[in-house]
C-alpha positions as CSV (number, residue, x, y, z in Angstrom):
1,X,92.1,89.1,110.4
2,X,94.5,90.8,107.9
3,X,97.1,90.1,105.4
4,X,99.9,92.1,105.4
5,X,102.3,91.4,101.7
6,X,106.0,93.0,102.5
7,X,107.9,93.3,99.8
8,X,111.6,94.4,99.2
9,X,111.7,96.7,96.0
10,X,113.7,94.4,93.0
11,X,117.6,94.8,92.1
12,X,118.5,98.5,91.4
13,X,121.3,99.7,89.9
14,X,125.2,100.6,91.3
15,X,125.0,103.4,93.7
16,X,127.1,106.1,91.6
17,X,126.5,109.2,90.2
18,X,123.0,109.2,90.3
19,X,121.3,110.2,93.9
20,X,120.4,107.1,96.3
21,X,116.5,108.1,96.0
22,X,116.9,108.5,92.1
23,X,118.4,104.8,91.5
24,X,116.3,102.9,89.2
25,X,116.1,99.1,88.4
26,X,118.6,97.0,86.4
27,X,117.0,94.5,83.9
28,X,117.6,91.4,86.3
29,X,115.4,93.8,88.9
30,X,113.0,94.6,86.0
31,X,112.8,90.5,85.2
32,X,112.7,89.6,89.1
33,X,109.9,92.3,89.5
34,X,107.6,90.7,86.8
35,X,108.6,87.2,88.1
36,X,107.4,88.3,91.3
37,X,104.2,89.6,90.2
38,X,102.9,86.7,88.0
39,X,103.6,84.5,91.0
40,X,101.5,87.2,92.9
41,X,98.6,86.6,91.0
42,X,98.8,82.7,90.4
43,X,98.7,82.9,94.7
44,X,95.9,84.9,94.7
45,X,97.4,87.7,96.2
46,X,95.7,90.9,95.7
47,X,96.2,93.6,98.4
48,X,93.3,96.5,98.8
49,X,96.3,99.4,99.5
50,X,99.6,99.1,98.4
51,X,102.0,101.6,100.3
52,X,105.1,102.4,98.5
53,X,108.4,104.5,99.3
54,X,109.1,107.2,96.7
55,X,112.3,106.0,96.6
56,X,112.7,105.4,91.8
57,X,113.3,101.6,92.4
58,X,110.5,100.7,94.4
59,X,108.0,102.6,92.4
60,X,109.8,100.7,89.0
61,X,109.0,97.4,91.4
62,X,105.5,98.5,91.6
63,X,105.5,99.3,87.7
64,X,106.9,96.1,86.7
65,X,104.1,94.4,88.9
66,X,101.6,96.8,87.4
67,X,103.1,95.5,84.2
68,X,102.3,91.9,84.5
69,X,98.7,92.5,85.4
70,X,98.7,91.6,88.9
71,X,95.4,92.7,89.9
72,X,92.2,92.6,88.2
73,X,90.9,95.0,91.0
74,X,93.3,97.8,91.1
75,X,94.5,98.8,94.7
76,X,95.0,102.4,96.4
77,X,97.8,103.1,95.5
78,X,99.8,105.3,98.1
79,X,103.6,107.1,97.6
80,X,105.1,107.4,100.8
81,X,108.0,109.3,101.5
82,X,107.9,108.1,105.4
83,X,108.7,104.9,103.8
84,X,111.9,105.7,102.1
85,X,114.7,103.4,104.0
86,X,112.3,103.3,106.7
87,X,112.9,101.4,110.0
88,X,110.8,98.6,111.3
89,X,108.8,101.0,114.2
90,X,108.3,103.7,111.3
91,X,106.7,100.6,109.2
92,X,105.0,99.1,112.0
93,X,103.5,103.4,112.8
94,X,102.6,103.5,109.0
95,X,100.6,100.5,109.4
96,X,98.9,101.1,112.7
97,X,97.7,103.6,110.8
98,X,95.3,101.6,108.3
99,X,91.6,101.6,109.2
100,X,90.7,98.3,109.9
101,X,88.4,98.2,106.8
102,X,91.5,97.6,105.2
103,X,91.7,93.4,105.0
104,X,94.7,93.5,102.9
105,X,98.0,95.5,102.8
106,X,101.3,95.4,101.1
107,X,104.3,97.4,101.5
108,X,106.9,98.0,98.8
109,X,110.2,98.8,100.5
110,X,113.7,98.9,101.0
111,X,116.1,97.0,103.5
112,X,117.3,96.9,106.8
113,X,114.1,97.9,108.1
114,X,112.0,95.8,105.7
115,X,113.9,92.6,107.0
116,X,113.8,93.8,110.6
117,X,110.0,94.0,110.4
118,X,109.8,91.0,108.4
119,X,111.4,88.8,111.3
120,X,109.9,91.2,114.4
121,X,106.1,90.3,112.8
122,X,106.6,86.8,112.5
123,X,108.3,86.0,116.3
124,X,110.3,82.5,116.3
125,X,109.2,79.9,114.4
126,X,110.3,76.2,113.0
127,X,108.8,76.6,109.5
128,X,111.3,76.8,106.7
129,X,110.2,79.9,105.4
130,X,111.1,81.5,108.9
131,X,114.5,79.8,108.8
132,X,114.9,81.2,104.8
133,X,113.8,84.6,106.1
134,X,116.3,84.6,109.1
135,X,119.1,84.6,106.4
136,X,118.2,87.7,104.5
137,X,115.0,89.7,102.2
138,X,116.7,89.8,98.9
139,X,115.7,92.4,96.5
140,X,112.3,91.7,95.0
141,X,111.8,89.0,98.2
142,X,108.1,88.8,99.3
143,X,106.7,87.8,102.5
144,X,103.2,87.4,103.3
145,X,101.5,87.6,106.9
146,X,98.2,86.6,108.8
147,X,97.6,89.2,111.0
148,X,95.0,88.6,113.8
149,X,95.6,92.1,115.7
150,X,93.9,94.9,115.1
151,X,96.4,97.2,112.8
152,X,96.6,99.5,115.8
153,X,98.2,96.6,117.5
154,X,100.5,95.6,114.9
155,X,103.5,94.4,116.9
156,X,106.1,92.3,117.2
157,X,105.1,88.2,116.8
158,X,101.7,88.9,116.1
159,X,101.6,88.2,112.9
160,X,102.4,84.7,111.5
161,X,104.4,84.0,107.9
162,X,102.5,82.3,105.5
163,X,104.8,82.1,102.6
164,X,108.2,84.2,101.3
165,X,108.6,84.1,97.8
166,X,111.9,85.4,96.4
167,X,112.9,85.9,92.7
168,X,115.7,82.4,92.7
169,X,112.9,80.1,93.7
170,X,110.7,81.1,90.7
171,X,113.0,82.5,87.5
């Protein structure tokens, strides 16, 4: 078995004049971040690789996490740039692509394709954390998994939703 933590990198500021990849976090994504973390680390959670899109805001999520001392163990630590605005399949290949040494695994990443793997992992279910995830992954929204498939197999309903956490439930 593996856990598999997907998480939606926290609020970032106005698209503008500054490139999409460069965008950083606004101080409600900062907040949200940290939030996110300490929760984190009063569940327990505490992933063995943690892959991460190059994108500026999700390695500020990761920082901000970093920042409220998460882990006692740190994890590998992995900047992807496959995983900027990647789709769900591209996630899903990323991930097929863990030995299975690797028990636990979370991804730090951007929407649609973040959401779309979210709800293509956990296949239909009644649970009210399915229902909550059916309407949206809001920036700095966390979604953990049981996953009973090898990685190689990582597909679509084999994994089932053990808890979403997002930043309105806990700040």
């Amino acid at each position: 078995m593996h856990q598999l933590i997907l998480l939606r990198h926290a609020k970032a500021v106005p698209e503008g004049k500054t490139p999409d990849h460069e965008r950083g976090l606004t101080d409600i994504g900062r907040a949200a971040a940290t939030a996110i973390g300490q929760a984190m680390k009063r569940a327990g959670l505490a992933p063995e690789v943690v892959l991460v899109s190059t994108a500026a805001r999700t390695q500020a999520t990761l920082e901000q996490l970093e920042s409220a001392d998460v882990w006692e163990e740190w994890p590998n630590i992995d900047a992807m740039p496959g995983l900027y605005m990647a789709s769900c399949s591209q996630i899903r290949d990323i991930l097929r692509d863990l030995p299975e040494t690797v028990r636990s695994a979370m991804v730090i990443g951007h929407n649609p394709g973040l959401h779309d793997c979210a709800l293509s992992l956990a296949g239909h279910s009644v649970r009210p954390e399915h229902k909550t995830l059916e309407n949206g992954f809001p920036t700095a929204g966390l979604a953990e998994f049981l996953v009973t498939t090898p990685w190689r197999r990582l597909g679509a309903g084999n994994a089932t939703l053990q808890r979403l956490v997002v930043p309105k439930d806990i700040i």
